[in-house]
KEGUZA-16514 format. One record per residue (C-alpha): residue in three letters; x, y, z. Coordinates in steps of 0.1 Angstrom, whole numbers, padded with zeros to 4 digits, always signed. Layout:
ALAXYZ...
This chain:
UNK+3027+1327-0226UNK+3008+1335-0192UNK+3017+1365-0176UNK+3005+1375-0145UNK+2999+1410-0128UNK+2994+1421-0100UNK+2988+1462-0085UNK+2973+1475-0057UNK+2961+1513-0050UNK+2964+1535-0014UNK+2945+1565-0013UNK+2953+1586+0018UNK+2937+1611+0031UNK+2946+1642+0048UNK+2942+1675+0059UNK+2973+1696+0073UNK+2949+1727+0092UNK+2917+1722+0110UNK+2887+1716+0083UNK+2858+1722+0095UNK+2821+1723+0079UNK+2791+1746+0089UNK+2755+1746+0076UNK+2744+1780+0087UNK+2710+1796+0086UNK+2686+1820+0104UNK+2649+1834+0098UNK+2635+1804+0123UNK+2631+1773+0103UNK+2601+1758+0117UNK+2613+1722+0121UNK+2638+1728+0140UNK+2622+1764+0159UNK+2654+1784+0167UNK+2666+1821+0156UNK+2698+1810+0146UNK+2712+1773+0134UNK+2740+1754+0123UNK+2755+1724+0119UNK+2793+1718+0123UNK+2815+1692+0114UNK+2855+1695+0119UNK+2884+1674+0111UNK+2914+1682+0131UNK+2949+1690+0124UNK+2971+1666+0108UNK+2944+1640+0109UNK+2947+1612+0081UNK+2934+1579+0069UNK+2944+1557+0041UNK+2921+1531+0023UNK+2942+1504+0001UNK+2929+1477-0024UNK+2942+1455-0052UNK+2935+1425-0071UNK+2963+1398-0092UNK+2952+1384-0126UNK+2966+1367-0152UNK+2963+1369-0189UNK+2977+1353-0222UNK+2996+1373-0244UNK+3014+1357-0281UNK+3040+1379-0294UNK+3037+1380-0324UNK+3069+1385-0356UNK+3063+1388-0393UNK+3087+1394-0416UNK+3099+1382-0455UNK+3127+1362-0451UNK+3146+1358-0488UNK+3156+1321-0492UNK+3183+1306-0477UNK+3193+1334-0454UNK+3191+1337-0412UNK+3172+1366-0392UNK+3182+1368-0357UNK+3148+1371-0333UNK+3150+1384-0298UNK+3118+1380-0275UNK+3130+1405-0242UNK+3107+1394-0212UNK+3110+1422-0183UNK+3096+1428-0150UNK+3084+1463-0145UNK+3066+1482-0116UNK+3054+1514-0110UNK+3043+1537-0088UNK+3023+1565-0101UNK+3011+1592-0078UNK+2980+1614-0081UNK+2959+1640-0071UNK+2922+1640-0066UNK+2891+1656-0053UNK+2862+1641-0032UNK+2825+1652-0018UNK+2817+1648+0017UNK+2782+1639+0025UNK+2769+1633+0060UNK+2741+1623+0079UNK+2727+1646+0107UNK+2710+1642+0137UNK+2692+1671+0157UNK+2682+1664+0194UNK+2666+1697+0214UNK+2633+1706+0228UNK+2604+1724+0203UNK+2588+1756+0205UNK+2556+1758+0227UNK+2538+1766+0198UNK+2547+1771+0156UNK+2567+1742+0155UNK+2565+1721+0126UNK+2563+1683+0141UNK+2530+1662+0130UNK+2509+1669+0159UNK+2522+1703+0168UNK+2528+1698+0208UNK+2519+1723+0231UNK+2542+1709+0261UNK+2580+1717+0248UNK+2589+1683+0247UNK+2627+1670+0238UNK+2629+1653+0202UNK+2655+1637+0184UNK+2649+1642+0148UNK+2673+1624+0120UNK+2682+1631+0086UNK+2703+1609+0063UNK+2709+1569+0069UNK+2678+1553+0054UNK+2673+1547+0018UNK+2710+1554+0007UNK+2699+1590+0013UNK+2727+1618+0033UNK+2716+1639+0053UNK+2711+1665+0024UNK+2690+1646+0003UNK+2669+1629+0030UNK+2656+1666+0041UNK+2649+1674+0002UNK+2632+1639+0002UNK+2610+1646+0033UNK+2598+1680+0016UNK+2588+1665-0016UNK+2572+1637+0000UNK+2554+1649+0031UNK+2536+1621+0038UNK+2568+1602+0045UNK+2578+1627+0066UNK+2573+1633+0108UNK+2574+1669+0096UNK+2539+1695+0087UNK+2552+1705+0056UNK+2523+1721+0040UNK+2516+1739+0076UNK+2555+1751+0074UNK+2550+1763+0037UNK+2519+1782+0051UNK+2536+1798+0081UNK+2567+1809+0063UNK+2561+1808+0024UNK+2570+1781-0001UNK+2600+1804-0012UNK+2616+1806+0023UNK+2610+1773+0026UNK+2620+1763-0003UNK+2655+1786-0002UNK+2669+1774+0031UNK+2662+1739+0020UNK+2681+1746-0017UNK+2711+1759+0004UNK+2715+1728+0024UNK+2706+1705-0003UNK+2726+1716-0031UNK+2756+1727-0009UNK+2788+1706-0017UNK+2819+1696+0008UNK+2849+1694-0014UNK+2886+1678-0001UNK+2917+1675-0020UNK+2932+1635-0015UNK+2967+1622-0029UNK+2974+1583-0032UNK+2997+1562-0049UNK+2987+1535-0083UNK+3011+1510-0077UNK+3016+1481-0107UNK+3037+1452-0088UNK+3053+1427-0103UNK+3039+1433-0138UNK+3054+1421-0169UNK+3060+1433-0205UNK+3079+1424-0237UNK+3096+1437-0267UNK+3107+1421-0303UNK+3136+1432-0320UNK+3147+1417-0352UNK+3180+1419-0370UNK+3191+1423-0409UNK+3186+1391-0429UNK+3221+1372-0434UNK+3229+1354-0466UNK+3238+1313-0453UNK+3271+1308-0466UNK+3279+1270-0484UNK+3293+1259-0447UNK+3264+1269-0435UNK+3243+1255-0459UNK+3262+1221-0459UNK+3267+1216-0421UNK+3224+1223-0417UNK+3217+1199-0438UNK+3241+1170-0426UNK+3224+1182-0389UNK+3181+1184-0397UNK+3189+1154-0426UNK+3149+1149-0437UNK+3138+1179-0417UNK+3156+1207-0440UNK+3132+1200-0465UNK+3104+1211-0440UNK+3107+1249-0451UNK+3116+1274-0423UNK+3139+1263-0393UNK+3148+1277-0365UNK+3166+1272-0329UNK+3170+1290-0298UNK+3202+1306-0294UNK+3198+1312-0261UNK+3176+1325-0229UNK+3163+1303-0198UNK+3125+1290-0211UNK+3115+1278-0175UNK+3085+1292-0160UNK+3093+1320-0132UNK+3067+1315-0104UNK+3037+1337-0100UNK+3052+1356-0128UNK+3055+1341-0164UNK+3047+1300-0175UNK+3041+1284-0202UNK+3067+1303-0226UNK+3064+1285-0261UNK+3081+1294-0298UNK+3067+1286-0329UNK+3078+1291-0365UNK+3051+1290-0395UNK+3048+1305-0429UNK+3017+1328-0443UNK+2989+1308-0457UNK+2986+1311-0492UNK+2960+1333-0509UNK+2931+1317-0527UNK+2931+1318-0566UNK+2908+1340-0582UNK+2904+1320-0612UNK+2873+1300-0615UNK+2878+1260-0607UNK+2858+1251-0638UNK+2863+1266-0672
């Protein structure tokens, strides 16, 4: 039998207070020339957004009954086909990144851009957006790669020390944005199946008489069986091709040798 499922998953986001983010830092960090700097980012108040995907696929499934059956005797087989859905909620946590863009006028003199200016001029310098890099990790990238970089790094190390340098640069890179999001897994129209199997039942001699008189040749075939009852036709987009078969165990192979 084919059975086909189908789910679909709706994270949603929210925050119910004011969120907002702040990179702070001081000690005039060359590249960007002021006393005092930082970079805010704030979600409002009740502000939400939901993302939702899902997929349908289908799959074959046999179920499967094994069982001795003493001879002449009856076993009643039920196959139970249900629908099921569910909704499971959960909780989870995701990191922000961002992407930061810095647009001011330099320092006269001891700024940090290639070239060092002398005539104040406005510059808009970007961080994040190229390379699959964030904001965070396109700074760290510029520093370890200078030469990449619109930025005098080794002049900036010089100026203010590799470890200051290097620490306000650690505290922006490795600093994380964390927020809490709910959503709902949502299994639609899936399907799912049980066997149950009652006690063997001697045949009585009615029994036994009126089966053969009804399979004539056939009850000589070994195991019989019929469906008592239950609707077999496919049920769009959610089960076909329901089948039943009966067969006995293949016999084990002899040990003994076929020549003696």
């Amino acid at each position: 039998m084919a059975l086909t499922v189908s789910w679909s998953k709706a994270d949603k986001i929210s925050v119910s207070g004011k969120v907002t983010m702040t990179n702070k830092w001081t000690g005039g960090l060359p590249l960007i020339g002021g006393a005092e700097t930082s970079v805010a980012v704030e979600i409002a108040s009740g502000a939400d957004w939901t993302t939702t995907n899902g997929t349908s696929s289908t799959t074959s499934q046999t179920a499967e009954y094994r069982a001795v059956l003493p001879p002449k005797s009856k076993r009643m087989i039920t196959l139970t086909l249900f629908e099921q859905k569910a909704n499971i909620p959960y909780t989870s946590k995701m990191f922000l990144t961002y992407e930061a863009e810095l647009y001011n006028f330099l320092r006269y003199s001891d700024n940090a851009l290639n070239g060092h200016p002398s005539n104040r001029p406005y510059y808009l310098s970007k961080f994040g957006g190229k390379d699959g890099l964030n904001g965070a990790q396109d700074l760290l990238s510029q520093y370890l790669n200078p030469a990449t970089s619109r930025w005098d790094w080794p002049w900036a190390t010089n100026q203010y020390s590799r470890g200051t340098i290097e620490h306000y640069i650690g505290s922006i890179a490795k600093r994380k944005f964390k927020q809490q999001f709910t959503g709902v897994f949502t299994a639609v129209d899936s399907t799912a199946y049980i066997i149950t199997a009652g006690p063997a039942q001697p045949l009585t001699a009615q029994a036994l008489t009126a089966r053969s008189a009804s399979l004539g040749a056939a009850a000589s075939a070994g195991i019989q069986y019929r469906v008592v009852s239950g609707d077999l036709k496919d049920v769009p987009g959610k089960l076909k091709n329901l089948r039943f078969s009966v067969g006995k165990p293949q016999s084990a192979p002899s040990a003994a040798p076929p020549l003696r």
